[in-house]
C-alpha positions in Angstrom: 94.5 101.4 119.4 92.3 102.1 122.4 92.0 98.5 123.7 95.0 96.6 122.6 94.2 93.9 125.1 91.1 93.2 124.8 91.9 93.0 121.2 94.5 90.8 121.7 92.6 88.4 123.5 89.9 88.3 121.1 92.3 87.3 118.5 94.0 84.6 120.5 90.5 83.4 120.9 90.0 83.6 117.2 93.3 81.7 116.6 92.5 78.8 118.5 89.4 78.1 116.9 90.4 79.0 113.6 91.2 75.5 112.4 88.0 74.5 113.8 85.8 76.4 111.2 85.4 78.1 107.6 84.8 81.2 106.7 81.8 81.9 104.7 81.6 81.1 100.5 83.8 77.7 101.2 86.9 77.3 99.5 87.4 75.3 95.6 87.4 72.1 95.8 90.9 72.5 94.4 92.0 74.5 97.7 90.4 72.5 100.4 92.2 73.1 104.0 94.8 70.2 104.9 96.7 69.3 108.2 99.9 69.9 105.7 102.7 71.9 107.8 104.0 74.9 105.6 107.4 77.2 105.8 108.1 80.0 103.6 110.2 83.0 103.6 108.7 86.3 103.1 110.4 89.4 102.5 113.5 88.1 105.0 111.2 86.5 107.1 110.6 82.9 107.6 106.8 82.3 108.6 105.9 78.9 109.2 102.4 77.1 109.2 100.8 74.4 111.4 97.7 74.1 109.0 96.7 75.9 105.7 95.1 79.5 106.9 91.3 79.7 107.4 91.0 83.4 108.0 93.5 85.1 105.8 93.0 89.7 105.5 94.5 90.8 102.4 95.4 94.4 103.2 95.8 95.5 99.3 93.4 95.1 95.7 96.9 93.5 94.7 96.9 90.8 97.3 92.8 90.2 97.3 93.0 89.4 93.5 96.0 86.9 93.7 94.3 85.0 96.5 90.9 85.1 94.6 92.7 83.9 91.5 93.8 80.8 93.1 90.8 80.4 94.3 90.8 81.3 98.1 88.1 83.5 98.8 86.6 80.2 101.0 89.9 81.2 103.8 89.7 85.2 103.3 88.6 87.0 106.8 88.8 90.3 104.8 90.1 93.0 102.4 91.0 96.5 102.3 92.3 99.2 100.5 90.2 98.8 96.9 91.4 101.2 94.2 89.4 100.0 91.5 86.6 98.2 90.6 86.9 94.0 90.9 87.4 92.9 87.5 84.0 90.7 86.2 85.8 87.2 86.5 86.3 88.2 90.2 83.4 90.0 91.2 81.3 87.0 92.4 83.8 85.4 94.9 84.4 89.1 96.3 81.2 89.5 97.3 81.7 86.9 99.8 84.5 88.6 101.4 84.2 90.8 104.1 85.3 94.5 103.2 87.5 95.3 106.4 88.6 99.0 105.5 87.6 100.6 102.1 90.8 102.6 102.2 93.9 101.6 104.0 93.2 99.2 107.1 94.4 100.7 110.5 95.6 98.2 113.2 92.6 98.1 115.1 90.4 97.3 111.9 92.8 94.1 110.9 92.7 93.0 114.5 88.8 93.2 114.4 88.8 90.5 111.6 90.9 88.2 113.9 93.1 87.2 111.3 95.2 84.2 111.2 97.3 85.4 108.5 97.8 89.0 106.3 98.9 89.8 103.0 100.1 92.4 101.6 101.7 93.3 98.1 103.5 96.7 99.6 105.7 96.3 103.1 104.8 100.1 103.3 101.4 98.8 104.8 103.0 97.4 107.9 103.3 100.7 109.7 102.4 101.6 113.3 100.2 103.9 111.7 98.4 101.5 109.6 97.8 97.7 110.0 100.7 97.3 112.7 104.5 96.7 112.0 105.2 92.8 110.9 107.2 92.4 114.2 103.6 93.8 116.2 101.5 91.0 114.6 103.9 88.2 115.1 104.2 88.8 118.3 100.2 87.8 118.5 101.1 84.7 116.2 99.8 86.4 113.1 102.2 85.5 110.4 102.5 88.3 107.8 103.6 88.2 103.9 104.7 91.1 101.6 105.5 90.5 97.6 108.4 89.6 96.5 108.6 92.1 94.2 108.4 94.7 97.0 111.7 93.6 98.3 114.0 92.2 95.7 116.9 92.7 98.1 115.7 90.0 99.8 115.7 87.5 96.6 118.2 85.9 94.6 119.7 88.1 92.6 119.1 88.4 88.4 115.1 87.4 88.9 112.9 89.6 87.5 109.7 91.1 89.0 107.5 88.9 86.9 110.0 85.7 88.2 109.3 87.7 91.7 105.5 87.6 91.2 105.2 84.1 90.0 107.1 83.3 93.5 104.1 84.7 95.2 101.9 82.5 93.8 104.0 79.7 94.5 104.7 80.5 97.9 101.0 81.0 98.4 100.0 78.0 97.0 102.4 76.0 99.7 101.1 77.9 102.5 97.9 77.3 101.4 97.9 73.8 100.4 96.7 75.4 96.7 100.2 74.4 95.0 98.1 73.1 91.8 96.5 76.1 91.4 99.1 78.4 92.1 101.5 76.6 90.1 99.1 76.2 86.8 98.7 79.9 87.3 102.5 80.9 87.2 103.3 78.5 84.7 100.2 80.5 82.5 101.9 83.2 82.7 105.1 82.9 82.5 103.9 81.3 78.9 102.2 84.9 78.4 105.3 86.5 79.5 107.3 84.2 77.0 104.8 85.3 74.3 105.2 89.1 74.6 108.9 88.7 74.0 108.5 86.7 70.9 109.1 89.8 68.9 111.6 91.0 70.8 114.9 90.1 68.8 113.0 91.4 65.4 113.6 95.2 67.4 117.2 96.7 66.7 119.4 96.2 69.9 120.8 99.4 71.6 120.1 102.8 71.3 117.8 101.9 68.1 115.6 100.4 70.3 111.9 102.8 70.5 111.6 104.6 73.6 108.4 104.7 75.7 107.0 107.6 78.5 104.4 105.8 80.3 101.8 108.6 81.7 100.7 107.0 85.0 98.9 109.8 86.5 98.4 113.6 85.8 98.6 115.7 89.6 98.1 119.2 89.4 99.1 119.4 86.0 102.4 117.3 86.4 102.8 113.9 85.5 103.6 110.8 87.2 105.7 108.5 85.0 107.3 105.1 85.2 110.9 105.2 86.5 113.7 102.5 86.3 112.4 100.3 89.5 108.6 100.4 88.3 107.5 97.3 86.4 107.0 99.0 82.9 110.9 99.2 82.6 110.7 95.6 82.7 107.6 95.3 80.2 109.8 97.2 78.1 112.7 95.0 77.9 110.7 92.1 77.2 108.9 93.7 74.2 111.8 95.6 73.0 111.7 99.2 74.0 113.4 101.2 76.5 111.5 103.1 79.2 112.3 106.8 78.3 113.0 107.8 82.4 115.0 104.5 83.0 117.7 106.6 84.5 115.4 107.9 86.9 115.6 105.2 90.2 111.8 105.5 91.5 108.8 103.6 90.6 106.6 106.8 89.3 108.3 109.9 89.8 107.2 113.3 89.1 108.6 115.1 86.7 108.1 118.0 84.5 105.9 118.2 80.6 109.6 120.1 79.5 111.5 117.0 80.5 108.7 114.6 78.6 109.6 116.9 75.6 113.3 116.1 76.0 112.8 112.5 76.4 110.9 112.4 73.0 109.6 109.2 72.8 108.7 107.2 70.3 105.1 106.0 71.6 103.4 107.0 74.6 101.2 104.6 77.1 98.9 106.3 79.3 97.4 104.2 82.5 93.3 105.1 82.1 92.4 104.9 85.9 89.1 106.5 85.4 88.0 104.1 88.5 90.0 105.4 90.6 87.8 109.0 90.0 90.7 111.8 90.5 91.1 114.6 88.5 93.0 113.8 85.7 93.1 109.8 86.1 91.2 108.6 83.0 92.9 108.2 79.5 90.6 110.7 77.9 91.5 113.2 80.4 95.2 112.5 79.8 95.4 112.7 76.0 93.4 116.1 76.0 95.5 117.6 78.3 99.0 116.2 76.3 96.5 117.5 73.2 96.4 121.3 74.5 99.8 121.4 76.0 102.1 124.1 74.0 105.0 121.7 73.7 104.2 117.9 74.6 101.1 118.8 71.4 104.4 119.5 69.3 105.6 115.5 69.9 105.4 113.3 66.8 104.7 110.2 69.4 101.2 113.2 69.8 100.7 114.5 66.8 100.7 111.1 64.8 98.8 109.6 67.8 101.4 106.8 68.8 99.6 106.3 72.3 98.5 102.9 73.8 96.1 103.0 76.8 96.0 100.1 79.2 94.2 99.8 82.6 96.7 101.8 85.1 96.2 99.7 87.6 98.0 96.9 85.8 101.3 98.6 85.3 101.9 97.8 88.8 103.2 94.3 89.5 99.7 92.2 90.3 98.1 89.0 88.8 96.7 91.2 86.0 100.0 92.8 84.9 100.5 89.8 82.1 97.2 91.3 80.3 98.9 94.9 80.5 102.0 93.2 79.1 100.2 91.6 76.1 98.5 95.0 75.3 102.1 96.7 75.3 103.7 94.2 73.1 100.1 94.1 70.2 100.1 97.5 70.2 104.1 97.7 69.3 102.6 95.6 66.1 99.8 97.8 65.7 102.1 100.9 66.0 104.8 98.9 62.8 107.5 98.6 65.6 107.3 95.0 65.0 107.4 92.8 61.6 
């Protein structure tokens, strides 16, 4: 950053008025600022909270949708790093926010939106080549978050990610003073969790169980699938299935059409991220190239068209991963896997 103290000053300056004023769009009635003190542990780190934030940077699409789903868009100084498009119900309190980096927010871009607090669903985004190192902006009293489901070392152990995401919201909701909100929303979900596993004892235990290759991405004619640590391996348990590269310990690791072929699965889910505008990113795209490949065209789960699509962007752990979840286990019905 070429003026780190100038900055610095500006966002002491920012920080001192911040409870003094609202950003633009106002907040819900349900999320109105209050002089309610706040402590929460975030990722190992305890960050505590004189007064609800008024000028909170969400430095994902992840974190910018939880906080307009509860309804925060009233405290939000900013966002950054937009894959997609905004779904519809969120497009309107968007527009309010201000855009602070269209890709991946540098440090002197966050400190430019004099934040009083920053979210972020990936720690990998607290870098010194990025928005700063968590230790960088608390040393200018900017608190910092990070999911929960980013680092589960740091939870009790046996939760799930979706247990892990419904924290967030909780957590959220205390620092924000939105614990209505944020508690009606994980308590929604969790019910559409509990839903998608309904069927799940009707699928034979064990080895029996069908196995699923979920087709994230397709890179230079490889594909990106879900490993063991991704959230699809846990969509799977909960409907049923096994993830077909469970043994595999990254989130989407590349790997090779032969060892797809191996794998064999039973059904297929491809990710359509035709928003995202890459080469190979949309679910057409996908099934014409697993269509005109010499072996993966020879796979029953091909040939007899056992593929689900969902939105790609929703097999990563975010307030929209439920819908992906409820797509998985309807189209195990639609598929016969379930009676």
């Amino acid at each position: 950053m070429r003026h780190p103290a100038r900055l610095g000053i500006a966002l002491t300056l920012a920080l001192a008025t911040a409870g003094c004023s609202t950003a633009a769009g106002g907040p819900d009635a349900d999320t109105k600022s209050t002089a309610q003190a706040a402590s929460v542990t975030s990722c190992g780190r305890q960050q505590s909270f004189a007064q609800p934030p008024q000028r909170a940077v969400a430095l994902d699409q992840t974190s910018t949708e939880t906080l307009l789903e509860l309804g925060l868009q009233g405290r939000m100084a900013g966002t950054a790093n937009l894959k997609t498009k905004i779904p519809a119900q969120y497009q309107a309190a968007y527009a309010t926010v201000p855009v602070v980096a269209p890709k991946i927010a540098t440090g002197e871009q966050l400190r430019a939106a004099t934040p009083d607090f920053v979210v972020a669903g990936s720690a990998d985004l607290y870098t010194k080549d990025r928005a700063g190192t968590r230790e960088e902006l608390e040393s200018l009293k900017v608190p910092t978050f990070v999911s929960a489901v980013d680092c589960p070392q740091q939870n009790p152990a046996g939760k799930t990610p979706f247990e892990l995401l419904f924290s967030d919201y909780e957590n959220l909701g205390k620092v924000f003073g939105a614990e209505e909100r944020a508690g009606k929303l994980a308590a929604e979900q969790r019910a559409a969790v509990a839903k998608a596993g309904e069927n799940a004892p009707k699928v034979p235990q064990g080895a029996d169980r069908p196995t699923v290759v979920y087709l994230y991405s397709v890179f230079n004619g490889m594909p990106y699938v879900a490993g063991k640590t991704g959230l699809p391996s846990e969509m799977s348990r909960i409907v049923g299935a096994k993830n077909a590269f469970d043994d595999v310990d990254e989130d989407w690791p590349e790997v090779s059409w032969e060892e797809v072929a191996e794998r064999d699965p039973d059904f297929i889910v491809i990710g359509d991220l035709s928003e995202r505008g890459r080469p190979g990113d949309s679910a057409a795209e996908k099934r014409a190239t697993m269509t005109r490949h010499p072996v993966i065209s020879r796979l029953a789960a091909v040939r007899d068209n056992r593929i689900l699509t969902v939105p790609g962007i929703e097999l990563d752990p975010s307030v929209r991963s439920v819908h992906a979840l409820g797509l998985l286990a309807q189209g195990m019905k639609d598929l016969g896997y379930v009676r």
